[in-house]
C-alpha positions in Angstrom: -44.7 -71.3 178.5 -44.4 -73.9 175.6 -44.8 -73.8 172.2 -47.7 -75.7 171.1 -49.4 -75.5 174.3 -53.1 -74.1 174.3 -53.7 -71.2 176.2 -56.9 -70.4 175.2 -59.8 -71.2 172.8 -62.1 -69.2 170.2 -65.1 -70.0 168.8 -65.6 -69.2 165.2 -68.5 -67.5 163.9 -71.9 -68.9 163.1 -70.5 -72.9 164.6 -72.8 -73.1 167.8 -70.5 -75.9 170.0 -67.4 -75.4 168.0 -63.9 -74.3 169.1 -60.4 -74.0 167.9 -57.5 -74.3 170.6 -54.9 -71.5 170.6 -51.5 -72.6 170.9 -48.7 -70.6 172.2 -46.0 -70.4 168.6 -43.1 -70.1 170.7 -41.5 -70.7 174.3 -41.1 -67.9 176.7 -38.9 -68.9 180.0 -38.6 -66.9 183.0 -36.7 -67.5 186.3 -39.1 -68.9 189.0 -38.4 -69.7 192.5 -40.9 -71.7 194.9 -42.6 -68.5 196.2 -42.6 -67.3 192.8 -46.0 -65.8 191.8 -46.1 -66.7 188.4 -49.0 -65.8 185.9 -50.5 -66.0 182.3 -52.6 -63.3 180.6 -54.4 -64.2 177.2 -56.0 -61.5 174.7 -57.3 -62.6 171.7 -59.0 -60.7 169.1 -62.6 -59.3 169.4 -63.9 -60.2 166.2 -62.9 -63.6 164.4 -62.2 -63.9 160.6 -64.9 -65.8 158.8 -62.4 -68.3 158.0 -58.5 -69.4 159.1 -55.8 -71.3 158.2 -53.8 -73.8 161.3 -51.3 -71.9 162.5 -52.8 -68.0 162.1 -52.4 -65.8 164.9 -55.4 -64.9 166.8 -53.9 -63.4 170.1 -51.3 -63.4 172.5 -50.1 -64.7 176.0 -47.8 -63.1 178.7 -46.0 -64.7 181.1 -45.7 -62.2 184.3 -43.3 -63.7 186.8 -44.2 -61.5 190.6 -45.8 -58.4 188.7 -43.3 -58.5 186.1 -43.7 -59.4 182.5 -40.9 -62.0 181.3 -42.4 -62.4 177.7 -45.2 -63.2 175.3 -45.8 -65.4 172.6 -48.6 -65.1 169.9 -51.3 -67.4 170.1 -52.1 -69.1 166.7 -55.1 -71.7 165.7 -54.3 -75.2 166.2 -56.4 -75.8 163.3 -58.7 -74.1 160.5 -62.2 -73.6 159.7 -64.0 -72.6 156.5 -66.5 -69.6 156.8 -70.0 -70.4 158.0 -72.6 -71.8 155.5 -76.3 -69.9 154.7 -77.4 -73.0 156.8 -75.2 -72.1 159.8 -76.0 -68.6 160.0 -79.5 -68.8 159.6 
């Protein structure tokens, strides 16, 4: 896995059509070969804060490399969002 690539998406509260990327914040290696079953496993937290800042952690990826877990990154917001007007909630 590489930093700064998205793994995943959340959508914040109240913003109907809105999402914000998440981002693995560091690189996690593992030795592969060809017949190497290699896969990622993203969590990310139930329920959002109203707002974030780019760059806050809102979950995690592991890399699992034939069963067996190589390493995980956090997964942080590729950008912010303010918390949700009256308007947008109502």
């Amino acid at each position: 896995m590489n930093q700064g690539e998205v793994y995943g998406e959340v959508a914040p509260p109240y913003r109907r059509g809105k999402s914000v990327e998440l981002a693995a914040a560091e690189d996690v290696t593992g030795s592969v070969d060809a017949g190497s079953d290699v896969e990622r496993q993203v969590t990310t937290e139930e329920e959002l804060p109203s707002s974030i800042s780019a760059g806050q952690e809102l979950g995690e990826v592991e890399l699992f490399v034939d069963g067996q877990s190589v390493g995980r990154s956090a997964l942080v917001a590729k950008e912010g969002y303010e918390e949700a007007s009256l308007w947008d909630k109502a």
